[in-house]
Structures are given as C-alpha cells and as structure tokens.
C-alpha positions in Angstrom: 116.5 116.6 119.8 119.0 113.9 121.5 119.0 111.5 118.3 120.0 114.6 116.2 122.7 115.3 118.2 123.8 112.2 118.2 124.0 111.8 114.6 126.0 114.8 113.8 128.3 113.5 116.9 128.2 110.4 114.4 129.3 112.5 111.2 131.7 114.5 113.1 133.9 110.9 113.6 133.6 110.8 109.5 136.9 112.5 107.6 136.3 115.8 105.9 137.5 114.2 102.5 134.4 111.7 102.9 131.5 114.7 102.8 130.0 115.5 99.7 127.8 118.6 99.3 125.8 120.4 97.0 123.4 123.0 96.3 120.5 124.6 94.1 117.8 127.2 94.2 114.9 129.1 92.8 113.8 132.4 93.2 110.6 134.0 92.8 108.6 136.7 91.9 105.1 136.9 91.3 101.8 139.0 91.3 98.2 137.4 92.0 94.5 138.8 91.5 91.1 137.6 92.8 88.1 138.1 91.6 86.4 137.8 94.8 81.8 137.0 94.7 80.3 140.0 96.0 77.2 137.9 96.9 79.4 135.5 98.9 77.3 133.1 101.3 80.4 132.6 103.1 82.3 135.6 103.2 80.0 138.7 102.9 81.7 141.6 102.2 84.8 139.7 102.7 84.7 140.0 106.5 85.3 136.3 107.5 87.9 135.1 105.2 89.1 138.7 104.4 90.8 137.2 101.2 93.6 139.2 99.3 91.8 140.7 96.0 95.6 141.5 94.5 98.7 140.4 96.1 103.1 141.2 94.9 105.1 138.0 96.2 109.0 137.4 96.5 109.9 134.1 97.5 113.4 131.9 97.7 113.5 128.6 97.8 116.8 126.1 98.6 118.0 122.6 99.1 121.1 122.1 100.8 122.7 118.6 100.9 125.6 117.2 102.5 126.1 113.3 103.1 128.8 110.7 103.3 128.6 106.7 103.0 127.0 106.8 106.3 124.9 110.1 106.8 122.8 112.5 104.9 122.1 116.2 105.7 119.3 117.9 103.8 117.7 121.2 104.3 115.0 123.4 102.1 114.8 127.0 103.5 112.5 129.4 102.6 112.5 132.7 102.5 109.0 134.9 101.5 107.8 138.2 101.4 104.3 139.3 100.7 101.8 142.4 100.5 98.4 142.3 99.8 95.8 144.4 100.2 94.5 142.8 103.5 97.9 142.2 105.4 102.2 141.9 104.6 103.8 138.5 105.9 107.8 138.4 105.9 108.8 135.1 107.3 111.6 132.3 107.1 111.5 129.0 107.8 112.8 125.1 106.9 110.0 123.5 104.7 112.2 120.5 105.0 115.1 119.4 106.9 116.4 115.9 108.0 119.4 114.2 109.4 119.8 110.4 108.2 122.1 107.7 109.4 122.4 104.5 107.5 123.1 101.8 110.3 123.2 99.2 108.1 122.7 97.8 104.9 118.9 97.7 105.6 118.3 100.0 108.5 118.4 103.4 108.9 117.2 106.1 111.1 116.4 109.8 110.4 114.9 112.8 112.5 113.4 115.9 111.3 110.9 117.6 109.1 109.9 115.6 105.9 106.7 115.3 103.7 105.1 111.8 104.5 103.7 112.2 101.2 102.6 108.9 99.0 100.2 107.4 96.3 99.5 108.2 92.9 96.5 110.6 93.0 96.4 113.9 91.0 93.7 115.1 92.8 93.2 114.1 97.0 95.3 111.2 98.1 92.7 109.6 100.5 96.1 107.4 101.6 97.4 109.8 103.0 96.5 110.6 106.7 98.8 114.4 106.8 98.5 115.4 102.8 95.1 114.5 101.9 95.2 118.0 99.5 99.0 116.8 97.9 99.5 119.6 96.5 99.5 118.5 92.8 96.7 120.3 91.6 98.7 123.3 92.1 102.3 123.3 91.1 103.2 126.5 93.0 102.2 125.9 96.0 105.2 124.7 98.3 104.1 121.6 100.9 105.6 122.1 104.6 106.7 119.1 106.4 106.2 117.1 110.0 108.5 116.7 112.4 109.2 113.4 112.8 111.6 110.7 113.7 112.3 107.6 111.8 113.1 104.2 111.9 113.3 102.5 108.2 113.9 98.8 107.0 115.0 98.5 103.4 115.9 95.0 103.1 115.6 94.7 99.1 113.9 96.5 96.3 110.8 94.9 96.9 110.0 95.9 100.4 110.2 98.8 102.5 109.0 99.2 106.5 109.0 102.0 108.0 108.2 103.5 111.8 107.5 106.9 112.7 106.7 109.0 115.6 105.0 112.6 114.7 106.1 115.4 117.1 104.6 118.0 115.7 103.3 119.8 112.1 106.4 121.7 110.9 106.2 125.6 111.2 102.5 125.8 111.0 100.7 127.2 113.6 97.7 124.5 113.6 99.2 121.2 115.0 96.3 118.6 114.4 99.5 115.9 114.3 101.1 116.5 117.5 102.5 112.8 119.3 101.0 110.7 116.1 102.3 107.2 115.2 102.9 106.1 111.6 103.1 102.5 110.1 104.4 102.6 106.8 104.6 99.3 104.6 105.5 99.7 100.2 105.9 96.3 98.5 106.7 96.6 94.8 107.1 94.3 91.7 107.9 94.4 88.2 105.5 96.6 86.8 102.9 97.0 90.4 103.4 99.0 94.0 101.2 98.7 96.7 101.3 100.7 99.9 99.9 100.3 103.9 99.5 103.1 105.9 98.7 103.2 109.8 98.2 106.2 111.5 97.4 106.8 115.3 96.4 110.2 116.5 95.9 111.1 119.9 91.9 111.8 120.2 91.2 110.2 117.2 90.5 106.7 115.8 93.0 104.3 113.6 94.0 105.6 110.1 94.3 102.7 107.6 94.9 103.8 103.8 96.1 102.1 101.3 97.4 102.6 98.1 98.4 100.9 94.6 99.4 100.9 90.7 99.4 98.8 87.9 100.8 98.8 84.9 98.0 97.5 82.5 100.6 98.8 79.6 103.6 100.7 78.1 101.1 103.6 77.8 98.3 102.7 80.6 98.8 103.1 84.5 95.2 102.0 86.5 95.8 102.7 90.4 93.5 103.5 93.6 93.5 104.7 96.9 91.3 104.3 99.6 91.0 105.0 103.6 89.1 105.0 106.9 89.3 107.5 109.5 87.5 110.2 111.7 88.1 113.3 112.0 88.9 116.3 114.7 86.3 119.7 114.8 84.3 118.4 112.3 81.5 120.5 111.6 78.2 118.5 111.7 75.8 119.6 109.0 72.4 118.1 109.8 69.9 117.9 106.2 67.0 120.6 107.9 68.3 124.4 107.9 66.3 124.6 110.7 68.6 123.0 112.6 72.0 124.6 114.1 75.3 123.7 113.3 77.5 121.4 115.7 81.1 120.5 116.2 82.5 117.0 117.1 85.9 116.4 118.3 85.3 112.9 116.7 83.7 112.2 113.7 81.7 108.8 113.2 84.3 106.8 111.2 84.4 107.4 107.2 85.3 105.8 103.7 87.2 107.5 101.1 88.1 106.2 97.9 89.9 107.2 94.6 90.1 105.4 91.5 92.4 106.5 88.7 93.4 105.9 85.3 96.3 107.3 83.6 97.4 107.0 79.4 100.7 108.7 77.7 100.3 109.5 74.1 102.8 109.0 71.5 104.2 112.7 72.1 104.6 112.2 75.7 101.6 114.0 76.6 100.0 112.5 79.6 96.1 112.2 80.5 94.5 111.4 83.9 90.9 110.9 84.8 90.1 110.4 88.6 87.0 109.8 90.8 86.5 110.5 94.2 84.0 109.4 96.6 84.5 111.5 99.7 82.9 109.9 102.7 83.7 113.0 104.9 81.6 115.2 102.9 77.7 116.2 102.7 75.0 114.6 101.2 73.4 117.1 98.6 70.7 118.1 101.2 73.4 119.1 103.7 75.4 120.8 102.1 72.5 123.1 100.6 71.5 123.3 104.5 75.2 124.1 104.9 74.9 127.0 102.7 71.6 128.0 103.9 72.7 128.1 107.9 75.5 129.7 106.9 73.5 133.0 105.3 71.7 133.4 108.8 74.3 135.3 110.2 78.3 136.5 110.2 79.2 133.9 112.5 76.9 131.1 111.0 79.4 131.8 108.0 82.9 131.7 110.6 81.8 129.0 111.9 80.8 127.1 108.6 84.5 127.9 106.6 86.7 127.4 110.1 85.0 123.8 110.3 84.3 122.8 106.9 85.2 119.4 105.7 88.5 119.2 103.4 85.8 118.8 100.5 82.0 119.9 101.4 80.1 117.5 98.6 80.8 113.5 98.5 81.6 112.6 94.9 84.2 114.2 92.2 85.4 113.8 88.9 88.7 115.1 88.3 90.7 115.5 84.8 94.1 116.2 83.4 96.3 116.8 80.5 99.9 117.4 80.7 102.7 118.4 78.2 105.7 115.9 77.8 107.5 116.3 81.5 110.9 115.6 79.5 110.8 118.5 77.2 113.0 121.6 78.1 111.2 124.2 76.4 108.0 124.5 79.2 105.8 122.3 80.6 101.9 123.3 80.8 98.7 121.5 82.6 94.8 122.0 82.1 92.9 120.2 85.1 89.0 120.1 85.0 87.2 119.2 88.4 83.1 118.0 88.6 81.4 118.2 91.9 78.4 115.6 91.6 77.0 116.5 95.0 76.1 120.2 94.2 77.1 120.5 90.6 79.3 122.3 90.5 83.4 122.6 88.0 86.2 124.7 88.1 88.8 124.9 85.3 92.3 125.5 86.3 95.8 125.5 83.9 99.9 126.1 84.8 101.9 127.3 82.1 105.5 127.4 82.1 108.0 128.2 79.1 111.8 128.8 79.3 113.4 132.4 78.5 116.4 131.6 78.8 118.3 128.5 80.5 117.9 129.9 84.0 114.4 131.9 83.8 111.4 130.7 83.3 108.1 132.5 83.0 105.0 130.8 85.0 100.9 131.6 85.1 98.2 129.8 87.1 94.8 130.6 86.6 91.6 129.2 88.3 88.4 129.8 86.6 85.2 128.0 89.0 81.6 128.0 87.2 78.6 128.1 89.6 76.5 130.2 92.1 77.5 131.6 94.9 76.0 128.3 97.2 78.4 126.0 95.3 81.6 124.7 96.3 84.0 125.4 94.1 82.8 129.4 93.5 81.4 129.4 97.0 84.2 132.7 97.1 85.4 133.8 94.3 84.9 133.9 90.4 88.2 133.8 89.5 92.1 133.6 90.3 95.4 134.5 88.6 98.8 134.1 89.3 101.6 135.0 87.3 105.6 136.1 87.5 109.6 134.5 86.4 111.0 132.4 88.5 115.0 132.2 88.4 117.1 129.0 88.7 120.6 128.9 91.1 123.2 128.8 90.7 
C-alpha cells in the first residue's frame, strides 16, 4: 500500500533514540473432543460439516510494538498447527497489524489490519456490521482483523470520528467486506458512551448500529445495542416444508436489538443478563420448516448450514457470571444461553488457574440441551477443550 510506505518513509526521518519497542507472547497447547449427534438433521453421518470428533492444537500468539511521538507499529502473528481426525492445518498469518501516524494533535491516520470491534454486548453485538459473533462468549477463540485504512479525529475526550475504507477481510478466505465504507462516531460523558456506526457495502444496503452505556451505579452498568441492515446469501426459509429453499443476494432489511444489564458484587464477581431479538432469524414455523427441508436430502442439509442465518431462531436470553477480572490466581466464567424461538439452552464455562507465574492451565466446555432439530444441539451433544498456555517472555 502507498500510504504505508509512506509512513514508514515518515518514521525512517525519526532518530533511532526516539523508537521505543516492546514485546510479549503466549503459547499454546491444547486438546479438544466432540461429542458429535449421530441423528444429526444437518450433518448425517458427518458428511456436510465433516466436524473434528478429537483434535491436538499448538498455537503461538505475539504482539510486537514499536512507536515514537509520531508513529506506532503493531503486529500480532500467529503461528498454529493442528490434526484432527478429519484434516491437519499448519498456517501463519498477522491477526493484526497496523501502521499509525499522529498528524496532529487531533488527527491521525493508520492502515492495516485491525478489529473494528465495539459495544458492550456479551453475547452478539448487533452494532457491529464485521463482528456480530465478538467473540466473547468464547475466550479462546482469537478474532482476525480487516484490512483497512483510517482516517481518525480525536479532538478531546468526549468525541471521537472516525473514517474508514475496507479493502478486504484479513487472511480469511471469505471476503463478504471487500471495498466497504465505515462511519464511526463515540461521544462519551462522565459516567455514559454512546456510539454511531455507518457501514456501506457494495451490494448491500446502509448499515446503521448504534450503541450505548450507562452507569445507573457504582455496581450497575444498563446498556443496548441495536441495528438495521440486509444481508448477502441469505437463505430464505419459507413457513410450509413443502416449499424449497431459496437464496437472496439481498435480504429485505432487518432490526436487531440487545438490551443488557450488568451488576458487580462486593467480591468483584460480575453478573450479566442479555436479550436479543434477532430480526435476521426464523419465525418458530420456519425454522421447524428449516429443519424439516433440510432432512429431505444431503444437499437440502449443505445448502441449509452454508446459508444459515448468524442465529436460526429470533429471540435469546443470554446469562453470565464471572470471577473478579483483577485477581491473579485464575479467572473462570459460566454463560447460560435460552433460544425462545425453538427452545432450546446450551451451558458453556472457561476456567483458568495459575501454575505458576508464567503457566496457566485453561478448559472450555460447551454442554447444549435439546433434540437434534434445535439450534443450539442441532450438531453435537457436547464440546471440550482443554490444555496450558505459557506466557513470554
């Protein structure tokens, strides 16, 4: 990219004695097992999804930094290796990696690969046009970022505007993002932040999220998100089985909203309670018709997981309880998730405790209740993950 170049042209005019750098790391090693549904609507026999029942993964993960008064380098590499019983990936690549100039006291540009991330939400961020699934319901999974380039105004504490262009998605090999345009405005007060997204995608109709907090106490957040959009490929899901399956490249336009609570005990302890209305998602009927077209035949199933909407059913419940993030000793989580649409749960936990001041032992378990046409245990029964993870240097 020409503006990168031109940036590190920039840094190169900085003396050496201005850089500062540093460094840290985490490696990984961990075994997973899946208790796949033998009676699975979806996936009979395991043919379509062909998911791994037992899994051995080695993974590295790094931040780099090096920045002056005027420019800031970052990079995250990654390095994995896994084998499972249905394939063996090796494969490196930069999860994140930016150049940043500071042009002024209240602009700035920046080019390269960065989570446009936001908002509050534990369970979906409906603010979010790239992240709807953030990532936080499962603390080892590792979010890769879009490429982008930048254009930020910071003119105080309260306000922050910022323009991006999207080039592409990272290292993925889907790239639903490719030449997107990103509005981003924050305003923030003493004890409130609010948030405006705008998103424009080619193909596709006007993003608009939004996002925002409130501190009701010392011990009680209240926040919500909300957004509309359409959506690309998205599989059409008419009420009567009877009839077939169909694939829009435009979506009517859709609501989403999330409202959240969250409370800190005494001991630092942390609960969260979240509801989701989904508008992207099917009505009871259709998504039992989903289900039902789907068992018809191996590519009635393809087609129904390939397409499927981020979340199948329209309304959630999601809750949380979290140890003290402060203590050093381990940190642990226990989420529950309700589908009201088909009713459906799943029960999920991370544990982490220290060993010793640079290894830590970690488990992640995922226990869904329900039948083999509901959405959360639509494909498996169960899932654990567990292994140490090592701290650098």
């Amino acid at each position: 990219m020409r503006l990168v170049a031109l940036l590190l042209t920039a840094a190169s005019c900085a003396h050496a004695d201005d850089w500062r750098g540093s460094w840290d790391g985490a490696l990984y090693g961990y075994a997973g097992h899946a208790r796949l549904r033998n009676d699975a609507v979806l996936n009979p026999g395991n043919r379509v999804a062909r998911l791994a029942r037992d899994s051995g993964t080695l993974e590295a993960r790094f931040n780099f930094k090096a920045e002056n008064d005027a420019l800031r380098l970052t990079m995250r590499p990654i390095v994995l290796a896994q084998q499972s019983d249905q394939a063996r990936q090796n494969e490196a690549y930069l999860s994140l990696w930016q150049v940043r100039l500071r042009a002024t006291d209240t602009w700035s540009v920046a080019a390269g690969r960065e989570l446009l991330n936001w908002g509050p939400a534990q369970f979906r961020s409906p603010s979010s046009p790239f992240y709807f699934d953030n990532g936080r319901s499962n603390p080892m999974r590792e979010l890769s970022g879009l490429d982008a380039l930048k254009l930020s105004w910071n003119p105080d504490l309260q306000h922050t505007l910022m323009l991006a262009h999207i080039s592409g998605s990272g290292h993925v090999a889907r790239d639903p993002w490719r030449d997107s345009w990103l509005l981003k405005a924050d305003l923030r007060g003493t004890d409130w932040a609010s948030g405006l997204a705008l998103a424009q995608t080619p193909g596709q109709g006007l993003f608009a999220g939004l996002h925002g907090q409130q501190n009701a106490s010392d011990a009680l957040l209240l926040y919500a998100e909300a957004a509309t959009s359409t959506q690309a490929d998205a599989l059409q899901s008419p009420a009567d089985p009877a009839l077939p399956f169909g694939v829009a490249a435009r979506s009517p336009r859709r609501a989403t909203v999330l409202l959240g609570a969250s409370y800190t005990l005494d001991n630092g302890q942390s609960l969260y309670a979240e509801l989701l209305h989904s508008g992207h998602g099917y009505h009871a009927e259709e998504q039992r018709a989903y289900f039902a077209r789907a068992a018809n035949a191996l590519p009635a199933a393809g087609m129904a997981l390939r397409y499927a909407p981020p979340l199948l059913g329209r309304d959630y419940l999601h809750l949380v309880w979290q140890s003290n993030l402060m203590e050093s000793g381990g940190y642990w989580r226990l989420m529950a998730t309700k589908s009201f649409t088909d009713g459906g749960s799943e029960l999920a936990c991370y544990a982490e405790t220290t060993l010793s001041p640079e290894i830590s032992a970690f488990l992640l378990a995922a226990l869904p209740t329900g039948s083999a046409r509901q959405e959360f245990s639509s494909l498996m029964r169960a899932n654990l993950n567990a292994g140490l993870k090592i701290s650098l240097p």
